[in-house]
C-alpha positions as CSV (number, residue, x, y, z in Angstrom):
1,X,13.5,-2.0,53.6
2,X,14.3,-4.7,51.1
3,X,10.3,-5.3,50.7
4,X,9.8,-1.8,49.9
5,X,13.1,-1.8,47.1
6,X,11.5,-5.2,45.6
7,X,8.0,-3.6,45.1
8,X,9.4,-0.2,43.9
9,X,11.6,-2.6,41.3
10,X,8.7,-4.7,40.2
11,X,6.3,-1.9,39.7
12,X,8.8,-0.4,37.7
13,X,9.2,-3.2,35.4
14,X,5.7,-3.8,35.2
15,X,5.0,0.1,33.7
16,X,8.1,-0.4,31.5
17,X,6.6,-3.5,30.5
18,X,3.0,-1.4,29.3
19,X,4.8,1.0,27.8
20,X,6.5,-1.5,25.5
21,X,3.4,-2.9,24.5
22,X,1.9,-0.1,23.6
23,X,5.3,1.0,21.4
24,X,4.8,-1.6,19.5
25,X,1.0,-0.9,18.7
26,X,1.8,2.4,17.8
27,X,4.3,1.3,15.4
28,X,2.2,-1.2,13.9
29,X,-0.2,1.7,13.3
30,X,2.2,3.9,12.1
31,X,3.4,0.8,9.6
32,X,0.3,0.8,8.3
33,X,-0.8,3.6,8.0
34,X,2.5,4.0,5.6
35,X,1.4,1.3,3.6
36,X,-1.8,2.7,2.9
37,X,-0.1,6.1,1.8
38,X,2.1,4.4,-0.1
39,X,-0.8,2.7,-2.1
40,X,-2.6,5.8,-2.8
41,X,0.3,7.5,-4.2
42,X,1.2,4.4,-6.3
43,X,4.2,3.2,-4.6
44,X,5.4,-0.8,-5.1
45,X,5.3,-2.3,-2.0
46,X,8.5,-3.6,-0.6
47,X,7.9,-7.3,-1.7
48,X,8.0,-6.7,-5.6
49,X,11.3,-5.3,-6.3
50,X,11.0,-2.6,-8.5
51,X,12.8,-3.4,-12.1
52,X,14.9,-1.3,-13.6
53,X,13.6,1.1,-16.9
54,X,14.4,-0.4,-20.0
55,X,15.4,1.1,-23.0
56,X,12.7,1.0,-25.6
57,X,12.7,-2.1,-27.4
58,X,10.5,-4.1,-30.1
59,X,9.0,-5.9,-27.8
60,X,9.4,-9.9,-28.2
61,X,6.6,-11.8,-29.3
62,X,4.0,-12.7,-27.3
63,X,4.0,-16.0,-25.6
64,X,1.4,-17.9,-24.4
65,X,0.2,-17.2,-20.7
66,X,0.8,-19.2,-18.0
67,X,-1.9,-21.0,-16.1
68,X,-1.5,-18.5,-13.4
69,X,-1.7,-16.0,-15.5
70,X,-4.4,-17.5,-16.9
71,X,-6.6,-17.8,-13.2
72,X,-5.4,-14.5,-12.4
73,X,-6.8,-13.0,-15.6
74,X,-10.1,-14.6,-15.1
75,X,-10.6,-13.5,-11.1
76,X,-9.9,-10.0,-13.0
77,X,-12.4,-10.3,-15.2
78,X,-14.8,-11.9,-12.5
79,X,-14.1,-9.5,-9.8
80,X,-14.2,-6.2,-11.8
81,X,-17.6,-7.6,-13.0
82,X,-19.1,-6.9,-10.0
83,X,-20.5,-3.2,-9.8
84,X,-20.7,-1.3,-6.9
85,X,-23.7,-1.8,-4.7
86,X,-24.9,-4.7,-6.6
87,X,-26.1,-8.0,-5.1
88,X,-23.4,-10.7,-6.1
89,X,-24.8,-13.8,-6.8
90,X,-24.1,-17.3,-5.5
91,X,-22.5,-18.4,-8.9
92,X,-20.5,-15.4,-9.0
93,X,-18.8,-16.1,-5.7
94,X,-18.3,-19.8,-6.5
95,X,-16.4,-18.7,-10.0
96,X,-14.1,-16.1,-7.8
97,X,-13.2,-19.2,-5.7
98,X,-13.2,-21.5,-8.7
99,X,-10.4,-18.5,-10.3
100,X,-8.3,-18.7,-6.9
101,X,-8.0,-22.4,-6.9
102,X,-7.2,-22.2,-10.5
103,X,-4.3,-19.4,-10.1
104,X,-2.8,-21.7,-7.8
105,X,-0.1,-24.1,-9.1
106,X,1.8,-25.8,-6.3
107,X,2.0,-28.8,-5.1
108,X,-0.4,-27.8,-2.4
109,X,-4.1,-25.9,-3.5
110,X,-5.9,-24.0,-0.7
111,X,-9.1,-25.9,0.2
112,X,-13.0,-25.0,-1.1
113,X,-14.1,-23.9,2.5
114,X,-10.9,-21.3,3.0
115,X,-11.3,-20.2,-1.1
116,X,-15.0,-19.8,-0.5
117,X,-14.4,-17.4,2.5
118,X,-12.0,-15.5,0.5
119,X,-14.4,-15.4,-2.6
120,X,-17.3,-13.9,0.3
121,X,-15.1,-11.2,1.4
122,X,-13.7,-10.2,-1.9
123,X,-17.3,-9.4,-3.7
124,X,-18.5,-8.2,-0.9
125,X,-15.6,-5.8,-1.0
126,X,-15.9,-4.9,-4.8
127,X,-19.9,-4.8,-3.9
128,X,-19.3,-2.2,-1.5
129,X,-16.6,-0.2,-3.7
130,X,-14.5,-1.6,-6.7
131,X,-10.9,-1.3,-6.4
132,X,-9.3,1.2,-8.9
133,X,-7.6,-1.1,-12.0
134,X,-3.9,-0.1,-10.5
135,X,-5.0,-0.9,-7.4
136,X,-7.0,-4.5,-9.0
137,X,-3.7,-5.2,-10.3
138,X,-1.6,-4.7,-7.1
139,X,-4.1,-7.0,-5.7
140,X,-4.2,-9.7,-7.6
141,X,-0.3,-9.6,-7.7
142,X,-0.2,-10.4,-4.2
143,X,-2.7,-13.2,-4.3
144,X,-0.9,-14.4,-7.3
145,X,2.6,-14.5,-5.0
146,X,0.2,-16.1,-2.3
147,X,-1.2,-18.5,-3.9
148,X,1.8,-19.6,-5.6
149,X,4.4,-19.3,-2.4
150,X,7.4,-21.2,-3.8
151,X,10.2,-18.7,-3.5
152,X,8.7,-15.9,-1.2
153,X,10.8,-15.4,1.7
154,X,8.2,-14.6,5.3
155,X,8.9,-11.5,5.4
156,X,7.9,-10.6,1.9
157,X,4.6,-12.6,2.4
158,X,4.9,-10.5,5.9
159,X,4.7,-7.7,3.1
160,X,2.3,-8.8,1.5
161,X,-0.6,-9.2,3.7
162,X,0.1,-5.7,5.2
163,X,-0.2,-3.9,1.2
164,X,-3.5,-6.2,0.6
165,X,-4.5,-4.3,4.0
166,X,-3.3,-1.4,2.9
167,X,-4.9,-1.0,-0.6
168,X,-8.3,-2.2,1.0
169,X,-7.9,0.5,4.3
170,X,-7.3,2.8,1.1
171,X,-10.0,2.0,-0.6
172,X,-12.4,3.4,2.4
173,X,-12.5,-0.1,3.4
174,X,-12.9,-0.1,7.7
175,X,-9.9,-1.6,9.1
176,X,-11.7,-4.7,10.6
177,X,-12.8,-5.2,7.2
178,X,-10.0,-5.2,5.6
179,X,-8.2,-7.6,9.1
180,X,-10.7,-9.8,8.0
181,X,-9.8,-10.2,4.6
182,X,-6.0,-10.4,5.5
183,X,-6.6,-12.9,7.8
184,X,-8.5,-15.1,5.3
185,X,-5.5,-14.7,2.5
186,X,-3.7,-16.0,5.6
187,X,-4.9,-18.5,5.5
188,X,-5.0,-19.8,2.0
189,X,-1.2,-19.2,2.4
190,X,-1.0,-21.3,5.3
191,X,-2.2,-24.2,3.5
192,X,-0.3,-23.3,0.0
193,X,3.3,-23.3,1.9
């Protein structure tokens, strides 16, 4: 009798245990496919607080970029260079990589193997189909915050990777693809940190 109440118990737990699993891979999915709604519809994603409308102002004078700026406004440039279904060439690639290194300021820079992998995926991406400007700029916000990872909480980077998997899946991008690419920004934050 107790036999019997011990395998009834365990089997229990063990299909509570499978159902738990697969709540949580629901809700990853559901997660995001949220994010990727929330990108086509324009919506900052949670990690950059939204600011506040200000009243219109003369604006100040211009002052001179940073050198992040400066690296993020050249990957720009190099990334929306690329057309779609073109072949992009080896130099290309090595000047996205140079331009990731180059937005990075901390005391740690991500290395020329995990750059160059990023710099692979990313034209082959904008190859395949360019990213929309607003959806360029979201981008390159979130590598900026990546690559520069001094006062980002984990769960805002957390954040972060899911909207650069987001605006990709968006994008028509298949969601391996876009994994991939996550995975490799991983990276470069693992070694920026």
């Amino acid at each position: 009798m107790r036999t019997t109440f011990a395998l009834l118990g365990t089997a229990t737990l063990l299909a509570s245990g499978a159902l738990a699993q697969s709540d949580v891979i629901i809700k990853k999915r559901a997660q995001e496919i949220r994010d990727q709604n929330n990108v086509r519809q324009g919506v900052a994603p949670p990690s950059q607080p939204r600011q506040p409308a200000r009243p219109a102002t003369t604006p100040p004078p211009a002052a001179s970029p940073t050198p992040v700026q400066q690296g993020i406004a050249r990957l720009r440039t190099d990334l929306m260079a690329i057309k779609a279904n073109s072949t992009v060439t080896a130099s290309q690639k090595q000047q996205i990589a140079n331009d990731l290194v180059a937005a990075a300021r901390g005391e740690r820079k991500p290395s020329a193997a995990t750059t160059a992998n990023l710099a692979e995926s990313l034209a082959a991406a904008f190859a395949a189909k360019p990213l929309a400007e607003k959806d360029c700029s979201r981008l390159l916000s979130d590598l900026a915050a990546v690559l520069n990872p001094a006062n980002i909480q984990p769960s805002q980077m957390q954040a972060i990777y899911a909207d650069i998997q987001a605006i990709f899946q968006a994008n028509g991008m298949a969601r391996k693809d876009a994994v991939k690419i996550v995975d490799q920004v991983k990276a470069i934050g693992a070694e920026t940190k």
